[in-house]
C-alpha positions as CSV (number, residue, x, y, z in Angstrom):
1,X,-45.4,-45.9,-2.8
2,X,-45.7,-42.4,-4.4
3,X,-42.9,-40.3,-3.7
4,X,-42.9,-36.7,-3.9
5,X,-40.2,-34.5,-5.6
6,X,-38.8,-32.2,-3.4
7,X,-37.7,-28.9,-5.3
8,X,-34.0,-29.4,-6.1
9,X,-32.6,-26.1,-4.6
10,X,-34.7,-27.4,-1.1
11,X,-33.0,-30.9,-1.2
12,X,-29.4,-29.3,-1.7
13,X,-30.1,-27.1,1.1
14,X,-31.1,-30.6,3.2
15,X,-28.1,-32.2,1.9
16,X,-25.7,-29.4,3.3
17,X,-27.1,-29.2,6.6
18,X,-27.2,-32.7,7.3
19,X,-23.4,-32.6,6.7
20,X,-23.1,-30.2,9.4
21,X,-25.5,-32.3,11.8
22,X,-25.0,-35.3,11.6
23,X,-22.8,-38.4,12.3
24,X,-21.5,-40.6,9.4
25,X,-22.5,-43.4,11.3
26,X,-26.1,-42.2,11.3
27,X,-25.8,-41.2,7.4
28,X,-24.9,-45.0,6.9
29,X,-27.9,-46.2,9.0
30,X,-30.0,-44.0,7.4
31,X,-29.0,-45.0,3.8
32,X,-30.0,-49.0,4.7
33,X,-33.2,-48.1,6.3
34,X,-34.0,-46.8,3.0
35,X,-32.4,-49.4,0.8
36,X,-34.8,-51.3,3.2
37,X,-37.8,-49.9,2.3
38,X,-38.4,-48.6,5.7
39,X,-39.2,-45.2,5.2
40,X,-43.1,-45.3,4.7
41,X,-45.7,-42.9,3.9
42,X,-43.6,-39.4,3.2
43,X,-46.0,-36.4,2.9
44,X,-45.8,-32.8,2.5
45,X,-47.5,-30.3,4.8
46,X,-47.3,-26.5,5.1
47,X,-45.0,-26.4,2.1
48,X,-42.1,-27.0,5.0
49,X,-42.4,-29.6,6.6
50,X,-41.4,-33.1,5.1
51,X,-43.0,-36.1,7.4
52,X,-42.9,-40.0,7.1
53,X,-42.6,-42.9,9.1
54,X,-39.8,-44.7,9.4
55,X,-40.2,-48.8,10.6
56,X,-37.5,-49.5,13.0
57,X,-37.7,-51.6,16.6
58,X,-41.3,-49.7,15.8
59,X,-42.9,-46.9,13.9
60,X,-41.3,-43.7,14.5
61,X,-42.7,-40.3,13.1
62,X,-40.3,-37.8,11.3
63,X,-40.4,-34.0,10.4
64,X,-37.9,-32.4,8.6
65,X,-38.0,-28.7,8.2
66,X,-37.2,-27.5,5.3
67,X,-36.3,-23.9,5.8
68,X,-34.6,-24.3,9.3
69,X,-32.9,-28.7,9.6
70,X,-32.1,-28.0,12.8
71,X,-35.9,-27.9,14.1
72,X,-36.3,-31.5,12.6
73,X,-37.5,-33.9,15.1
74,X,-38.2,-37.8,15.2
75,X,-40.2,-39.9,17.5
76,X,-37.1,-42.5,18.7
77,X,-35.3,-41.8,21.9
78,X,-31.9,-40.8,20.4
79,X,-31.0,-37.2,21.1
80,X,-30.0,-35.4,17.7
81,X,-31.0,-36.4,14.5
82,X,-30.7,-39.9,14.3
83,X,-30.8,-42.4,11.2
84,X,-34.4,-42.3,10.6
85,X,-34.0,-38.5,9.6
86,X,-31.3,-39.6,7.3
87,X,-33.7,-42.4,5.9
88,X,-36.2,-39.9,4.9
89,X,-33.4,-37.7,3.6
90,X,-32.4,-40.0,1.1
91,X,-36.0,-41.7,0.4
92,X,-36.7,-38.0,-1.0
93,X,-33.6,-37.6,-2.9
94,X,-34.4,-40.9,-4.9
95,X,-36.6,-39.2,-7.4
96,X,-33.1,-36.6,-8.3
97,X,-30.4,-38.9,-8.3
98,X,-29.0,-42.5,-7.0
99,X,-28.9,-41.8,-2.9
100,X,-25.9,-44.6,-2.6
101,X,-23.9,-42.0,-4.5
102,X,-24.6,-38.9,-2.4
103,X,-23.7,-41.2,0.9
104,X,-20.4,-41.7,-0.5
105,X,-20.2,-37.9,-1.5
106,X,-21.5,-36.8,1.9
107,X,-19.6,-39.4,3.6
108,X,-16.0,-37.7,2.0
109,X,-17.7,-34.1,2.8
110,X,-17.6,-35.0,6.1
111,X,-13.6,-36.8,6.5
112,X,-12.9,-33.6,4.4
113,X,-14.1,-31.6,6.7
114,X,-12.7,-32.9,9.5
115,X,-9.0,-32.4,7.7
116,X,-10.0,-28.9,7.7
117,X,-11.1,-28.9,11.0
118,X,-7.5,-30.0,12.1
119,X,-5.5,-28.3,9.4
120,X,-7.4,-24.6,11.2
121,X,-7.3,-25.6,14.9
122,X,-4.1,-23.7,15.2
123,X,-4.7,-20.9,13.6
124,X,-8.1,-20.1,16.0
125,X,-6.1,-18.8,18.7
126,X,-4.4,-15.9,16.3
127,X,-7.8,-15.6,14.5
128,X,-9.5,-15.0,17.9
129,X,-6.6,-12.2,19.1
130,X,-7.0,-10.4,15.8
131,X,-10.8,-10.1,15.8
132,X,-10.2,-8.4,19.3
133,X,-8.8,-5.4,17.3
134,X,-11.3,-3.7,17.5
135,X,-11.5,-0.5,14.9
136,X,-9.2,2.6,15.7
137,X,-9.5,6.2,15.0
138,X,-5.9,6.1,14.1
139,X,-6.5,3.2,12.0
140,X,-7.1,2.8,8.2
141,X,-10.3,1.8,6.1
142,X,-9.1,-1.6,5.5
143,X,-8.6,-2.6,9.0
144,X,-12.2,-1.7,9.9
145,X,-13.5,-3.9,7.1
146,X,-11.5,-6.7,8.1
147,X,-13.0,-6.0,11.6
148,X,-16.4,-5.6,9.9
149,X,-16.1,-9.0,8.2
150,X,-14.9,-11.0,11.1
151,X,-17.8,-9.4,13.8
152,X,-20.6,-10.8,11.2
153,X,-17.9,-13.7,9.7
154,X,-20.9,-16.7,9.2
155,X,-24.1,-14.6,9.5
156,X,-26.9,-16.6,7.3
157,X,-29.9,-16.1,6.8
158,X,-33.1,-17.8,9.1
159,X,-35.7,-17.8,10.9
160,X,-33.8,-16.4,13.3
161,X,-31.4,-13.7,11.4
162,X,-33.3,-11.7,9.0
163,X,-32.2,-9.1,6.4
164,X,-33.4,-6.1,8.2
165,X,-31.7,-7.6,11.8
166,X,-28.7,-7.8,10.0
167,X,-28.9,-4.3,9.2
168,X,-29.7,-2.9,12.6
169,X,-27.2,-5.0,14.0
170,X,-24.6,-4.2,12.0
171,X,-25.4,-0.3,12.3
172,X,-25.9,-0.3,16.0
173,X,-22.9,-2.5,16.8
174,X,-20.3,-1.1,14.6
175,X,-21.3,2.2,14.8
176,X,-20.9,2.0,18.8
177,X,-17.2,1.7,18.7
178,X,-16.6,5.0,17.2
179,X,-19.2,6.6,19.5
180,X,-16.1,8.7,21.4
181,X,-14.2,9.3,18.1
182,X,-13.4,12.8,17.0
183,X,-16.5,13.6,15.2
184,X,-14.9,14.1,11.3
185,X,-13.3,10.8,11.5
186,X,-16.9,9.3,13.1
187,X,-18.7,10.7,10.1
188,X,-15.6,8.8,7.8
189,X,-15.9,5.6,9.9
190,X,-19.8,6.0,9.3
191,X,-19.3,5.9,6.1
192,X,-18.0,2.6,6.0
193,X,-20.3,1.2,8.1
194,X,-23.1,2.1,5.3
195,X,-20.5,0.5,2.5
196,X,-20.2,-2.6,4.7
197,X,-24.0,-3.0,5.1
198,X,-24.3,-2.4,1.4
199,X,-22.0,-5.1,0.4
200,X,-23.7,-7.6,2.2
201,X,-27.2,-7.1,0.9
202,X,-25.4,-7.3,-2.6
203,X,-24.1,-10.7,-1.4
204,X,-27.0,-11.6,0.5
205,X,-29.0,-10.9,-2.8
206,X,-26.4,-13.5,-4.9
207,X,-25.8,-16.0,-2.1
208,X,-30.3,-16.4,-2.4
209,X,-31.0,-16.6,-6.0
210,X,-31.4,-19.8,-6.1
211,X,-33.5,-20.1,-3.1
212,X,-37.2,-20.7,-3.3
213,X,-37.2,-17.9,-0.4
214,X,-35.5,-16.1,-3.3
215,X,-38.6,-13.4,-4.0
216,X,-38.8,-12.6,0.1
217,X,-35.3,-12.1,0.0
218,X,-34.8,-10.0,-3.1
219,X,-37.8,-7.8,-1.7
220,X,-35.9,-8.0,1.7
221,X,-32.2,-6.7,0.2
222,X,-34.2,-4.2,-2.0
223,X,-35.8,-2.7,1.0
224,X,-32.9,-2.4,3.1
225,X,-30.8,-1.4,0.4
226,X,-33.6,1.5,0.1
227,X,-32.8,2.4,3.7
228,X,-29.4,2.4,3.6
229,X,-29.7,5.0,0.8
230,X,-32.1,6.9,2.9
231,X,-29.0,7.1,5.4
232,X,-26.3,8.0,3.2
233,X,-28.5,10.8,2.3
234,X,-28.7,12.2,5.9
235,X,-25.2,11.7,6.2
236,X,-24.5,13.5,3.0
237,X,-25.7,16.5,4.9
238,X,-23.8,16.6,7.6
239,X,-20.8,16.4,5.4
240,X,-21.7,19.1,3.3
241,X,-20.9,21.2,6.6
242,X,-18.0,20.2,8.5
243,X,-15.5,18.6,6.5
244,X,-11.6,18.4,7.7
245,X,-8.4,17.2,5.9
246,X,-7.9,13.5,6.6
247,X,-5.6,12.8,3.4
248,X,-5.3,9.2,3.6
249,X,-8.7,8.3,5.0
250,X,-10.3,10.5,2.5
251,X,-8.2,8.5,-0.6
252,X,-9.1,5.0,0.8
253,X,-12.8,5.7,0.9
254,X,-12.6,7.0,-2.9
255,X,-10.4,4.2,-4.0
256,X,-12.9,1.9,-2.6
257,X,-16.0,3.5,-3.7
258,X,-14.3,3.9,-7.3
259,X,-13.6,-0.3,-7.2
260,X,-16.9,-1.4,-5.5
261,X,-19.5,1.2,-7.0
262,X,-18.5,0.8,-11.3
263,X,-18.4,-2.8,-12.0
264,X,-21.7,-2.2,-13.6
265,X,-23.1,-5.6,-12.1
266,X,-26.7,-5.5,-10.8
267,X,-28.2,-5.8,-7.4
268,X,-30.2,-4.6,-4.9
269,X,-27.8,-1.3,-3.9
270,X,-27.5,1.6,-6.6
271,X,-23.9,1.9,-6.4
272,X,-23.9,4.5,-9.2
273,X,-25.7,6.7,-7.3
274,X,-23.5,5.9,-4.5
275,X,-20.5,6.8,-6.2
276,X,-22.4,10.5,-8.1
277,X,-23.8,11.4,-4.3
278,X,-20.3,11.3,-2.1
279,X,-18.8,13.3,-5.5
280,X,-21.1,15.7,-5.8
281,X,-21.7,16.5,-1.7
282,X,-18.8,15.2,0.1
283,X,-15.6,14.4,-1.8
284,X,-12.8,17.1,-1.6
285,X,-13.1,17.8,-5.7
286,X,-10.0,20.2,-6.0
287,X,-8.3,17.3,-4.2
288,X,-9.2,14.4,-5.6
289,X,-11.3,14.5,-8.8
290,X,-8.4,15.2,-11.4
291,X,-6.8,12.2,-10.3
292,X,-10.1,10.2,-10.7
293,X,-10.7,10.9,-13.6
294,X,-7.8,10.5,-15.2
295,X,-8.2,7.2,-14.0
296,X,-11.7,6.6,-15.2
297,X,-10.3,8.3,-18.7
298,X,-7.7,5.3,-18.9
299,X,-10.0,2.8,-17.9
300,X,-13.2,3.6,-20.5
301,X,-10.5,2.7,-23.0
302,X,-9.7,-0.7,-22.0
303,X,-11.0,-3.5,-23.0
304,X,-14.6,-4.0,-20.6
305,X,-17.9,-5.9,-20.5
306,X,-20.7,-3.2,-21.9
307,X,-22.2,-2.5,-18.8
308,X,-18.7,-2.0,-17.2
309,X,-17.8,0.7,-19.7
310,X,-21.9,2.4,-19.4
311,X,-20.6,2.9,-15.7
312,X,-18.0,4.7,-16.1
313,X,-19.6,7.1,-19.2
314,X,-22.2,7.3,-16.4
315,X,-18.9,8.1,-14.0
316,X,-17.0,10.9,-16.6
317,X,-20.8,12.1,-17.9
318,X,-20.6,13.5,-14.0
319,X,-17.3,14.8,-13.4
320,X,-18.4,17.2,-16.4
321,X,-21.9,18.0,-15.2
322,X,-20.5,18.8,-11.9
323,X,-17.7,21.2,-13.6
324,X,-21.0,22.9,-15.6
325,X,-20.0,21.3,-18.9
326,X,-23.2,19.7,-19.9
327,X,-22.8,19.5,-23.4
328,X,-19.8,17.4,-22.8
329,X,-21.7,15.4,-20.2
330,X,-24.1,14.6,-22.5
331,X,-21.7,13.7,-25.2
332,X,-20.7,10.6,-22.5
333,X,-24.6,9.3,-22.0
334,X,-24.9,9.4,-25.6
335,X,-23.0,6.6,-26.0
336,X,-25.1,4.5,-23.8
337,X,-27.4,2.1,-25.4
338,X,-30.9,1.7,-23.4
339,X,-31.0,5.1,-21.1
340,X,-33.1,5.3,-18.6
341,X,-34.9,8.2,-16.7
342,X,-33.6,7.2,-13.2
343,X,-29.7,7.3,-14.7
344,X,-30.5,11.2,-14.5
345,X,-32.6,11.6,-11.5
346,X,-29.1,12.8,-9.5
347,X,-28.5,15.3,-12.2
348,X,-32.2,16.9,-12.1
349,X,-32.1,16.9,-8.1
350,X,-29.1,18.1,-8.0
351,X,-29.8,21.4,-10.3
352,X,-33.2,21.5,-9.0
353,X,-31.6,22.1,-5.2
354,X,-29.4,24.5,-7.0
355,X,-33.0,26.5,-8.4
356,X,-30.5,26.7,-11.7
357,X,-33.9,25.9,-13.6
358,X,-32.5,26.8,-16.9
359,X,-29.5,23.9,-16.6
360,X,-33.1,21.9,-15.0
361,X,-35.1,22.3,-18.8
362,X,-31.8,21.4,-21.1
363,X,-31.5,18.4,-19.0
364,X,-35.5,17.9,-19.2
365,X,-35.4,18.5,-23.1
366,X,-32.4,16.0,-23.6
367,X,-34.3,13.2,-21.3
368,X,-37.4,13.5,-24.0
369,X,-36.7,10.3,-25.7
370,X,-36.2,8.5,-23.1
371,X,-39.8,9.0,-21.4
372,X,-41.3,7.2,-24.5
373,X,-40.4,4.2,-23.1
374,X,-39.9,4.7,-19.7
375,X,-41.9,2.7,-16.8
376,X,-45.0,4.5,-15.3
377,X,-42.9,5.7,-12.2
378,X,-40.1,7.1,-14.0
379,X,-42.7,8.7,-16.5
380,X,-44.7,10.3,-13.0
381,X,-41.4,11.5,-11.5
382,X,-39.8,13.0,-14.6
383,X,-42.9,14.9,-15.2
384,X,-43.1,16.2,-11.7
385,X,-39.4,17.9,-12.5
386,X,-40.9,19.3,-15.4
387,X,-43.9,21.2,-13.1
388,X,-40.9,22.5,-10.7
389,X,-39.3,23.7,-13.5
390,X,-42.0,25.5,-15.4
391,X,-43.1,27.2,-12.2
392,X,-40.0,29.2,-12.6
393,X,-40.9,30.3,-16.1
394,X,-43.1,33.5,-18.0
395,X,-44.9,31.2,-19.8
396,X,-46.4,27.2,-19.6
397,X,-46.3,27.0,-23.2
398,X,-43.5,24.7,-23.4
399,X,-44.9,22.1,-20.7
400,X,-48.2,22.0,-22.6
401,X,-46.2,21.2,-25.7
402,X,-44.2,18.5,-24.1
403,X,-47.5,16.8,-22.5
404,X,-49.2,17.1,-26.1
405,X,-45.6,15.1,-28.0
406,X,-46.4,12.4,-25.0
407,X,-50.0,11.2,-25.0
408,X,-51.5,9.6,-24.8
409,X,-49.1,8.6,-21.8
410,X,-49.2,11.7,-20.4
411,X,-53.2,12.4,-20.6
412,X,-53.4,12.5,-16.8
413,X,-51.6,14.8,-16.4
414,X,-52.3,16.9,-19.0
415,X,-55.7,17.0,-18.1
416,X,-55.1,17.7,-14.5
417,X,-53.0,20.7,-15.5
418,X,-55.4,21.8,-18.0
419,X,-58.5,22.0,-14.9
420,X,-55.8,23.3,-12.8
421,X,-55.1,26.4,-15.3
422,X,-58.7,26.4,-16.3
423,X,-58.3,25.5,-19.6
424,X,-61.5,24.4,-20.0
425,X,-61.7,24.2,-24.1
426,X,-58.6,22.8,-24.2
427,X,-59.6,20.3,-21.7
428,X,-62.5,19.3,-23.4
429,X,-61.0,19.1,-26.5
430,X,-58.9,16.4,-24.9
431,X,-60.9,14.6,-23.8
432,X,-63.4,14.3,-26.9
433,X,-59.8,13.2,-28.7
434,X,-59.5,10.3,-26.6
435,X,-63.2,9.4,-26.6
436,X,-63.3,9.7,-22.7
437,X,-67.4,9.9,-21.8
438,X,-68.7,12.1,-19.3
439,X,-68.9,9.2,-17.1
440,X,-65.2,8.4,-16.7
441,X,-64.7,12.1,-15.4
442,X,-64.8,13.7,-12.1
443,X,-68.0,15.5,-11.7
444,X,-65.9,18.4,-9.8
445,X,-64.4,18.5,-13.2
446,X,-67.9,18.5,-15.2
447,X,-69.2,21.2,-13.0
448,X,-66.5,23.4,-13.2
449,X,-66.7,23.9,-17.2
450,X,-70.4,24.0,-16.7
451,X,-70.2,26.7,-14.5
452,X,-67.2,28.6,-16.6
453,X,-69.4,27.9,-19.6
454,X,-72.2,25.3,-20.3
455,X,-72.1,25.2,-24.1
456,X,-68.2,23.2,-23.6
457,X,-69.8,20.4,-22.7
458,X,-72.2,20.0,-25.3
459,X,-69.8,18.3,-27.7
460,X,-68.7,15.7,-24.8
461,X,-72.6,14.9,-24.4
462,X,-73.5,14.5,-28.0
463,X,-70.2,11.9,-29.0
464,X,-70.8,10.1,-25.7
465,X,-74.9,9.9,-27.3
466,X,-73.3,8.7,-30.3
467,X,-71.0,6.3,-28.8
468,X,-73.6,4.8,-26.5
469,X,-76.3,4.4,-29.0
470,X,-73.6,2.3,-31.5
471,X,-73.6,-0.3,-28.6
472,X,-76.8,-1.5,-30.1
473,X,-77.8,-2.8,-26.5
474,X,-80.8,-1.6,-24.2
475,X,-78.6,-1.1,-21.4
476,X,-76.4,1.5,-23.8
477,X,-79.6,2.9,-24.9
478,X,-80.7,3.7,-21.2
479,X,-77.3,5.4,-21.0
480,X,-77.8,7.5,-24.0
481,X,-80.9,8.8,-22.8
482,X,-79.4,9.8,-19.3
483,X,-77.0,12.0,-21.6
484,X,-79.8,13.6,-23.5
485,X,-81.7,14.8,-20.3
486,X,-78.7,16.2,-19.3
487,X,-78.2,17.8,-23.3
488,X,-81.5,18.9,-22.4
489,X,-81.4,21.0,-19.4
490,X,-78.1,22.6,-21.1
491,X,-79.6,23.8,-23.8
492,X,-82.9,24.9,-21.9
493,X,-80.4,27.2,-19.6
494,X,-79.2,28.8,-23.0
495,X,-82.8,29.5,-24.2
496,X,-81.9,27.3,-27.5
497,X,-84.8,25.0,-27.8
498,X,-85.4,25.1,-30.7
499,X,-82.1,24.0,-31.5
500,X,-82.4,20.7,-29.1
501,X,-85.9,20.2,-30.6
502,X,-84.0,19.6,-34.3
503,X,-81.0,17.8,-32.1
504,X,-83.5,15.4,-31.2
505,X,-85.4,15.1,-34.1
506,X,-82.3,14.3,-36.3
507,X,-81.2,11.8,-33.8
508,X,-84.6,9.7,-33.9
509,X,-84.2,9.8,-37.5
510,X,-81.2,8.6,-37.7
511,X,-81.9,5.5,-35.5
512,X,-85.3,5.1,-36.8
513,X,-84.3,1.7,-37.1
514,X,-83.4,0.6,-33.4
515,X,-86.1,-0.5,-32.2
516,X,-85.4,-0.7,-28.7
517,X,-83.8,2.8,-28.7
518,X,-87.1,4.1,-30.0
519,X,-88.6,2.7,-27.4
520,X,-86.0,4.5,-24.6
521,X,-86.7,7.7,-26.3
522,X,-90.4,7.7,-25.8
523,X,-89.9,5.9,-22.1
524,X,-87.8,9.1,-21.6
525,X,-90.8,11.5,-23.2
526,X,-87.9,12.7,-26.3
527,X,-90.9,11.7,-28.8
528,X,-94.0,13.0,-29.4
């Protein structure tokens, strides 16, 4: 009989919900109906569901789903998932390992989960008064996580509980309780709330790697983790207008933010910017930031994996942009070792909000390097803080400077600005550098250099001749001799005939050889 193989991260999710749905009694049947050779005809279909038919007082039919066990179904009359499910189990399990071993192994699971069971028992009634504690205003940060953890203690992820539900559960639960709070210690409490969520996509995000849902739920975690961002942000606003002395709440949310937010480990939440947001907007900095980072000063010099120590030059590089030293700042970031644009994009918003546009362009200048090898959305959004910038400047030289030291990475842009500024020699010049053919351009664009001045374009019309006719094909040939009528009518508008009459003359000349293009000129009337 073939057997399939069932991906191994699928079969050890199988293996660990059958321990939690099943009887050892039924794992034993199960494992000599297989030993048996009972199970018969397994099959895959709709990538989730595993079915076969398993011979026992008759044919029964099984399904095991293999994204949610508890859906799986069999034929026989016994209510729950009986031995032929575990028959199939192990029939699929076959092709990974020896199935008489992971009965034994599931078959001591299962006894030691039931010591567990007993060894807890009397510690759910205490359990069950605690997690009716519900969060105080009076209380501290650390009691509302415990809470936190305990109200969503077991959420997994399903068919049923999602990513984004666990989001708008969370936020709509938790943030209910402090609905009648004294509104500075709400916005605190809030705070937390947002920390809490962002934890768990973090954890969500690790606990699925290994998942063959793994891409969903990345893209899931990323996407919450975006709107949870997009909240802190609103939040961040509110702060920045009423903010009163709550001494000890204030230190427990930087002392967490400070442990959580520079471990430097990746994941879905951008903790960095976390940590430079609720600094730059919301923390009391008289108050508190000399003690941080005096901290942060002690613990750069420790001995810390590389991306723990890029954190916290990251963390120092903005205590000192914030105190206006940026040469100092920048002395921090240098000592990172792959920069990239988005590190800064907290520093340009934040001067950029300010309008202090001349703290904007040293920042700009300093990020040049950077852009070389940046990805196409950094590149598009670093440039964009360059065009805010020069707006507030005499003259665009500088800009036009920059987008020349970039291309050709930055040729839409540059030539977008050049149209924009009406440029149009420049702009032509461009695009006769990168061999661009009046084809590949807007005709908007064409017209508007025609109309500013006709004789531009006849350098773009007589490379893209050149470059059409060294196809050596008829088609290219047809092509060429669309450009010359339109060489034609420019030159016939500036009364220089004679001039296109040796143009064309040359050109026949010169290709007297092409056969077919001869024959394209006098199709198109060029030759007499």
């Amino acid at each position: 009989m073939l057997k399939l193989k069932i991906p191994i991260n699928r079969m050890n999710y199988l293996i660990e919900a059958a321990q939690d749905h099943m009887e050892p009694d039924n794992l034993q049947l199960g494992w000599e109906y297989y030993h048996k050779g009972y199970v018969l005809s397994m099959e895959l279909s709709d990538v989730i569901h595993l079915r076969a038919q398993v011979y026992g007082t008759k044919k029964y039919n099984v399904d095991i789903n293999m994204t949610s066990f508890s859906k799986s179904v069999c034929s026989c009359p016994y209510d729950g998932w009986c031995k032929h499910i575990a028959a199939v189990l192990f029939n699929a399990y076959s092709v990974h390992g020896r199935p008489e071993m992971l009965l034994r192994e599931m078959k001591s699971s299962l006894h030691a989960s039931k010591k567990r069971s007993i060894r807890t028992s009397e510690g759910k009634a205490k359990k069950q008064v605690e997690q009716k504690i519900v969060p105080q205003a009076n209380g501290t940060a650390k009691e509302w996580h415990v809470y936190f953890e305990q109200r969503f203690y077991g959420y997994s992820l399903n068919q049923q509980n999602s990513i984004d539900g666990f989001y708008s559960a969370a936020w709509t639960d938790l943030s209910e309780l402090a609905s009648k709070w004294e509104e500075s210690v709400r916005q605190i409490y809030s705070l937390h709330v947002l920390f809490f969520i962002m934890r768990k996509m973090d954890l969500f995000h690790q606990m699925n790697q290994a998942s063959y849902l793994s891409y969903y739920h990345e893209s899931a975690c990323r996407a919450v983790a975006k709107q949870s961002m997009e909240k802190l942000a609103e939040m961040v606003e509110l702060f920045a207008i009423r903010k009163k002395p709550l001494k000890k709440l204030w230190e427990e949310t930087i002392a967490f933010i400070g442990e959580t937010a520079l471990t430097g480990k990746p994941g879905p939440v951008d903790w960095m910017t976390v940590y430079r947001m609720l600094w730059w907007s919301v923390f009391d900095r008289k108050a508190f930031a000399g003690a941080e980072r005096i901290r942060l000063e002690k613990l750069v010099n420790t001995d810390l994996t590389p991306r723990k120590k890029e954190a916290l030059w990251l963390a120092l590089a903005h205590f000192e942009l914030m105190d206006g030293q940026d040469d100092a700042a920048m002395r921090w970031l240098k000592n990172i070792t792959s920069p990239i644009p988005s590190d800064y994009y907290m520093v340009l918003q934040g001067l950029m909000e300010r309008e202090e546009w001349e703290r904007l362009l040293i920042w700009l200048r300093w990020m040049l390097p950077t852009m070389l090898k940046a990805r196409q959305d950094d590149f598009h959004t670093v440039c964009s803080y360059w065009l805010e910038a020069m707006k507030h400047q005499p003259s665009d030289e500088e800009w036009i400077h920059v987008m020349l030291s970039l291309l050709p990475r930055s040729y839409y842009y540059y030539t977008d600005y050049l149209m924009k500024t009406e440029r149009f020699r420049q702009w032509v010049d461009l695009q006769l550098s990168h061999q661009i053919s009046p084809a590949s351009l807007y005709t908007e664009q064409l017209k508007a250099v025609e109309k500013a001045d006709p004789t531009l374009l006849l350098p773009l019309y007589h490379q893209a001749v050149e470059k059409a006719v060294a196809e050596k094909n008829r088609a290219s040939y047809k092509v060429a001799v669309r450009y010359l009528k339109k060489l034609y009518t420019i030159y016939k508008k500036q009364k220089q005939s004679e001039r296109w009459e040796d143009y064309i003359y040359r050109l026949a000349k010169k290709y007297s050889r092409l056969r077919a293009f001869q024959e394209e000129l006098q199709r198109g009337k060029w030759l007499l």
